[in-house]
C-alpha positions, 0 to 999 in steps of 0.5 A, spaced: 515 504 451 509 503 455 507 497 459 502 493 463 504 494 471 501 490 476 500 494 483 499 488 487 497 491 494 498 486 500 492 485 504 489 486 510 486 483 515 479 484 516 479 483 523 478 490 525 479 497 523 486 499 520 490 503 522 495 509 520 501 505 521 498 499 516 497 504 510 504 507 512 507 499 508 501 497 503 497 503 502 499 510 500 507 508 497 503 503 492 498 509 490 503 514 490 506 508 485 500 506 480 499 514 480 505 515 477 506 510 472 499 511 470 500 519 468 507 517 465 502 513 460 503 506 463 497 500 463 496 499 470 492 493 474 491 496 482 489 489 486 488 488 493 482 486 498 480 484 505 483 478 508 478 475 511 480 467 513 482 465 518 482 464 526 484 470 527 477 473 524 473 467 528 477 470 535 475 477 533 467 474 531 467 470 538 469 477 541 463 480 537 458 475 538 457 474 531 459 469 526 465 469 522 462 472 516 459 477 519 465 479 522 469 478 516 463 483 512 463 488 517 470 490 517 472 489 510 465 495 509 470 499 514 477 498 511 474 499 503 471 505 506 478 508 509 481 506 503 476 509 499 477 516 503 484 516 503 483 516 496 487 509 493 486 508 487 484 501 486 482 498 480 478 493 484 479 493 492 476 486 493 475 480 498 478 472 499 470 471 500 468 470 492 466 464 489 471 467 484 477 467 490 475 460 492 476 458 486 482 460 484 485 458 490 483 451 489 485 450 482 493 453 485 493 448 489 490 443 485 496 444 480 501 444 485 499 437 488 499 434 482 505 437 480 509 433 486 509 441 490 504 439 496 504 433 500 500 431 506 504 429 514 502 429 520 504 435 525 505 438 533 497 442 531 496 447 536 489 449 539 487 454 545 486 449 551 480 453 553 476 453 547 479 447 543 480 451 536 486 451 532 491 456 534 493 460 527 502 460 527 502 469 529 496 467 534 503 464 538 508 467 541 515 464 545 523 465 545 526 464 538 530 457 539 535 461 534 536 468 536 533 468 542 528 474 541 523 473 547 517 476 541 517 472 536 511 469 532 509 461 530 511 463 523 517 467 524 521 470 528 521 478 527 528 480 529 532 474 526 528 472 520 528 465 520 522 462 518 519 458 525 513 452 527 509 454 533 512 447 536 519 450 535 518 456 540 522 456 547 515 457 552 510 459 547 504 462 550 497 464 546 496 472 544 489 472 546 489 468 552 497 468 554 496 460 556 500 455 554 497 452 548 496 444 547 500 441 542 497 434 538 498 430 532 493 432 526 494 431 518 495 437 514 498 439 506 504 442 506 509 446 500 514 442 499 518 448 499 525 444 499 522 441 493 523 448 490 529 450 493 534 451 487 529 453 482 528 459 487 535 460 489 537 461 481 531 465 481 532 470 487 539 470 484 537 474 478 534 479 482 539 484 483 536 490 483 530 489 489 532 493 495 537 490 501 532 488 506 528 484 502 535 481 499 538 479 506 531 476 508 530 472 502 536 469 502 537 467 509 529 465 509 533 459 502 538 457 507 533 453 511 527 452 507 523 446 509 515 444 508 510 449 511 503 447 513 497 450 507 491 447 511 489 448 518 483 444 522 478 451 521 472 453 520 472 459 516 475 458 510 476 455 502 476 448 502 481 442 501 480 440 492 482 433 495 478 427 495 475 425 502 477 432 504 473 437 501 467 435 507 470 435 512 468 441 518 474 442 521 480 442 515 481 449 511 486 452 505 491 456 511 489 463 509 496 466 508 496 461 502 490 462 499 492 471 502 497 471 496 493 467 490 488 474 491 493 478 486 491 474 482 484 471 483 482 479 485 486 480 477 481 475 474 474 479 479 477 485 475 478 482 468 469 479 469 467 486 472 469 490 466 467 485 461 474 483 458 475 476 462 482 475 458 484 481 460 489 479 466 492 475 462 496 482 459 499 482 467 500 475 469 501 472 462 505 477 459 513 477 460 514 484 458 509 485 464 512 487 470 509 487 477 510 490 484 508 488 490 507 493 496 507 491 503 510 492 510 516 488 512 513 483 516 510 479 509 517 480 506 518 472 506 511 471 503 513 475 496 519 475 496 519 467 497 513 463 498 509 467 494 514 465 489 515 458 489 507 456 490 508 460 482 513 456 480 510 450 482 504 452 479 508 453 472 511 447 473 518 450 474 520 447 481 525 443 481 521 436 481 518 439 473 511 438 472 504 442 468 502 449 468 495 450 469 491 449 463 486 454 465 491 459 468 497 458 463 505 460 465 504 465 471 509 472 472 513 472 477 515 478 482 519 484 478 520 488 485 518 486 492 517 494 495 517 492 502 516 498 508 518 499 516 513 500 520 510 506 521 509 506 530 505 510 535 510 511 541 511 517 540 505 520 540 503 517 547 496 516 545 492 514 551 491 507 554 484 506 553 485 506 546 491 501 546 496 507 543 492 505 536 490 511 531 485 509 526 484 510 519 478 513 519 478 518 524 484 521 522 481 522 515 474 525 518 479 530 522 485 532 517 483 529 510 486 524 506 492 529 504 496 530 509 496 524 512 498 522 505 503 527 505 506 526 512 507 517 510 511 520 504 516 525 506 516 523 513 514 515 513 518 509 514 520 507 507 527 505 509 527 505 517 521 504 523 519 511 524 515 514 529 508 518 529 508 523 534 503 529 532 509 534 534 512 532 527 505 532 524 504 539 526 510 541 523 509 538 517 502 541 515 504 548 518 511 548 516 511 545 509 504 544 507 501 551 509 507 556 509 510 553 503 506 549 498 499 552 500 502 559 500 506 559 494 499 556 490 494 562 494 499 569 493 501 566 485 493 566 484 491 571 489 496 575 485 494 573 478 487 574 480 487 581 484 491 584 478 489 581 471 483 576 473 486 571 469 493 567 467 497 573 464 502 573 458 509 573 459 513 578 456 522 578 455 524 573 460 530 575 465 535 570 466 532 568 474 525 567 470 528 562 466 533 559 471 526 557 475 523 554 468 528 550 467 529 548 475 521 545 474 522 543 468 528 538 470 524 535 476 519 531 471 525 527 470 527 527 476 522 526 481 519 520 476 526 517 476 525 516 483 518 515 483 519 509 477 524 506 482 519 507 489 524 512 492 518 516 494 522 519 500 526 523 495 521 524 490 518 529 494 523 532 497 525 533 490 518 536 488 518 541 495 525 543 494 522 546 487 517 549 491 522 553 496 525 556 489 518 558 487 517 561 493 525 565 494 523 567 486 517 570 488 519 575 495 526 576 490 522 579 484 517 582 489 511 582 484 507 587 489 512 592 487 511 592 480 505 596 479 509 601 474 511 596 470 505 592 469 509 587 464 514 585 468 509 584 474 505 579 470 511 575 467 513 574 474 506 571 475 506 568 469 512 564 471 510 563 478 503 560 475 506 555 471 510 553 475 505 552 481 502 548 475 509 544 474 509 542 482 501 541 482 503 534 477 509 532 480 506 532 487 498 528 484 501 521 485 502 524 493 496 528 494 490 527 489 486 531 493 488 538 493 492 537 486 485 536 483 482 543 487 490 546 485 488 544 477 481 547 478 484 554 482 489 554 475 482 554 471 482 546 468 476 543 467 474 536 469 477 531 473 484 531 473 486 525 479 480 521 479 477 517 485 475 510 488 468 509 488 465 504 493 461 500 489 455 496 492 455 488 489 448 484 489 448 479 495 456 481 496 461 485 500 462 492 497 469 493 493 472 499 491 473 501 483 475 507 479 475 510 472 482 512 471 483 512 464 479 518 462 482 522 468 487 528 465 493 527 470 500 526 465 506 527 467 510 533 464 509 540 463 502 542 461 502 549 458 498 554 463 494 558 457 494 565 458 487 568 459 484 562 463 480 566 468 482 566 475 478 566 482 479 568 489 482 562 491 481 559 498 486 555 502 489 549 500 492 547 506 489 549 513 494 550 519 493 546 525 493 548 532 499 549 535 497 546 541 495 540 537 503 537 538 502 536 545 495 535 547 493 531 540 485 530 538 480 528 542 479 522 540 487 519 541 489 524 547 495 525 549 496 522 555 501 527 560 504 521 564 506 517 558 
């Protein structure tokens, strides 16, 4: 049966240009996912946009010159751009600056403190001495006061996982300036995330099937529950729905509050933008949806906890009860939390000067959008930190994608062309011909088993190892050898052809681009994996949206039609200088004393 699948796709920072490790957790994995369900038939809702609230942007936009706004635009244009040419296909790729996201960030709020799920306190707030500004949690660094881990963050502690307060940090210091920050008493709302513990804990409980990481997080993260702090004296941010504080300059909704209310404030954008405003409903409204949330492991404890307990609250199911919101109505809860590793760059030694950092938006002006697409999923961090080193991307490209996967696409239609200059007919199979068929034919079941479970990893590697015999099918029939017998010759063809064209479905959820240019090469017409496109807004930052709905893309075997005409093919995949793995681009270098 088919269903409403909602992707929501965490969201980053606008404070800089992302780099591939950020797309490596929230980009390509939650693409190559939407893809597939959508070609199995599935209604999907893709959501995500720029994180642009926060102390963080204010730090950035002082660096700059620019105001807060000014920065938050400037860098959402950039990563809407990168993601655009990466090609992921967002239903609406959005940012927290609407009215639209204000707006419904102050009616959750609304709803849980009239639900009993927020209450105000006084805190410890801390502010950077030398500015008096308030030191957002991540911005403080210290030794953990439980595991002791030396790096650990004002909110968590990476290495343990245990939820933390910037007061609670053994020689906490500022990131930016590396001064001891300056502690003093300030009032603030927070979530009552005790009051929710055990509708979480039995919630969490039915939750068998997420992967274990984000269970082990989960569950440690329910044994120490306590209130967090959802205002900050700032700025730049939405405004406090209560009396008294809606005016004040200095006090703002806390932005990893108001971050995760965007899958559904940019869900509502969506359902406005194409004219249906009760169209999310089908996605948050509906208990036979289901949701998956993308993103790195470093935002585990929002979605698989906090995020949550702010919509159980909201729904009126916490612990202490309450009413749902009559303009949002019963909120879905997470079906499955897909978290990554981190994707590091260590091991590229990239030169100091541009902090061993390699951006998005040169790569793809590089080497396209496929290969890093293809490198993420066979070779990211799905279920371990892995790390980036161009040695392993040139091998990758020339070793898989050009001397396997592009060489079978080009000598099967090159062949085709040169001889019949067209998709041939098949004449009586043989046993080794139909041995291939059925192998590609079974991969549908296989590789979209996988898929539907965010096993990409092994998805790929099932559609490769396909590839590998198509191509030992190819040089053990020796098609080139068969002049004198012109039927054999083009059933061979004809078997390789369909399975290119088996191959070429499996792999469009990883690699939209050359699958379109593959579908093209095999004689198709019109867009078989369709692309985002930046839309200019009035008055507005851009978004991204796309037409996915009329693409041709499905899964399973599409029929090659004998007679198609053929073309001389170019290369889908070109091979990289060898000498790239030990010097890298000009524009992230190698640096030899590294």
């Amino acid at each position: 049966m088919c269903a409403n699948i909602l992707a929501a796709v965490a969201w980053p920072y606008a404070n800089g240009p992302r780099h591939i490790g950020h797309v490596s957790g929230f980009g390509v994995p939650s693409d190559v996912f939407a893809r597939y369900m959508r070609m199995s038939g599935h209604r999907v809702l893709m959501v995500s946009g720029s994180d642009c609230h926060g102390t963080a942007i204010s730090v950035k936009a002082d660096q700059e010159g620019l105001t807060a706004q000014e920065c938050a635009e400037k860098y959402h244009r950039i990563i809407a751009s990168d993601l655009q040419g990466l090609g992921l296909s967002y239903d609406l790729y959005t940012s927290t600056m609407t009215d639209n996201h204000a707006h419904v960030t102050q009616e959750i709020f609304t709803r849980l403190h009239e639900n009993g799920y927020v209450v105000k306190k006084a805190e410890m707030g801390a502010f950077e001495p030398s500015t008096g500004r308030t030191l957002p949690d991540r911005y403080i660094e210290g030794t953990c006061p439980i595991c002791g881990y030396d790096d650990a963050r004002g909110d968590q502690c990476d290495d343990c996982g245990r939820q933390l307060d910037p007061a609670d940090l053994l020689n906490p210091r500022s990131k930016t300036t590396g001064a001891t920050p300056e502690f003093r008493e300030t009032e603030h709302f927070f979530l009552d995330l005790p009051a929710l513990a055990e509708s979480l804990t039995a919630w969490i409980d039915t939750r068998t099937d997420w992967r274990p990481n984000v269970l082990k997080f989960s569950h440690n993260l329910l044994e120490e529950l306590r209130p967090r702090a959802i205002t900050r004296d700032l700025d730049w941010g939405v405004k406090v729905p209560v009396e008294g504080w809606e005016n004040e300059p200095m006090k703002r909704i806390y932005v990893w509050f108001d971050a995760v209310i965007g899958y559904l404030s940019s869900s509502i954008e969506w359902a406005r933008r194409i004219g249906k405003p009760d169209a999310w409903r089908e996605f948050w409204n509906d208990d036979d949806a289901r949701s998956y949330y993308f993103m790195g492991k470093d935002n585990i404890v929002f979605h698989s906890v906090i995020w949550p307990g702010i919509l159980l609250g909201t729904n009126g199911r916490g612990d202490k009860g309450g009413e749902p919101s009559a303009e949002l109505g019963i909120l879905d809860l997470p079906t499955e939390i897909v978290s990554s590793e981190f994707l590091t760059m260590s091991g590229s030694k990239v030169s100091n000067s541009r902090g061993a950092t390699i951006f998005v938006g040169d790569f793809l002006r590089e080497f396209g959008p496929d290969a890093l697409r293809y490198f993420i999923a066979v070779a990211g961090p799905e279920n371990q930190d892995t790390d980036f080193t161009w040695e392993e991307f040139v091998r990758r490209v020339n070793f898989e994608l050009a001397n396997e996967w592009g060489n079978l696409v080009n000598r099967s239609i090159s062949m085709a062309f040169k001889n019949c200059g067209e998709i041939p007919a098949a004449g009586e199979l043989t046993d080794a011909d139909r041995e291939l068929l059925d192998a590609s034919a079974g991969g549908f079941d296989t590789v979209g088993d996988l898929l539907a479970h965010a096993k990409f990893k092994a998805a790929i590697t099932e559609a490769m190892r396909i590839v590998g015999l198509a191509n030992a099918y190819i040089s053990a029939q020796e098609p080139w050898k068969l002049k004198d017998n012109p039927e054999r010759r083009d059933t061979v063809l004809h078997v390789a052809l369909q399975v290119v064209s088996d191959v070429n479905t499996m792999l469009t959820p990883f690699m939209p681009h050359s699958a379109q240019k593959i579908y093209e090469a095999l004689g198709g017409e019109g867009v078989w994996a369709a692309q985002p496109e930046l839309v200019e807004t009035d008055g507005a930052a851009p978004i991204l949206m796309g037409d996915y709905a009329s693409e041709k893309a499905s899964w399973g075997r599409r029929e090659i039609a004998v007679g198609t005409l053929l073309a001389k093919p170019s290369p889908i995949f070109r091979k990289l200088d060898a000498k790239l793995a030990e010097t890298g681009p000009e524009w992230a270098p190698v640096n030899p004393q590294s």
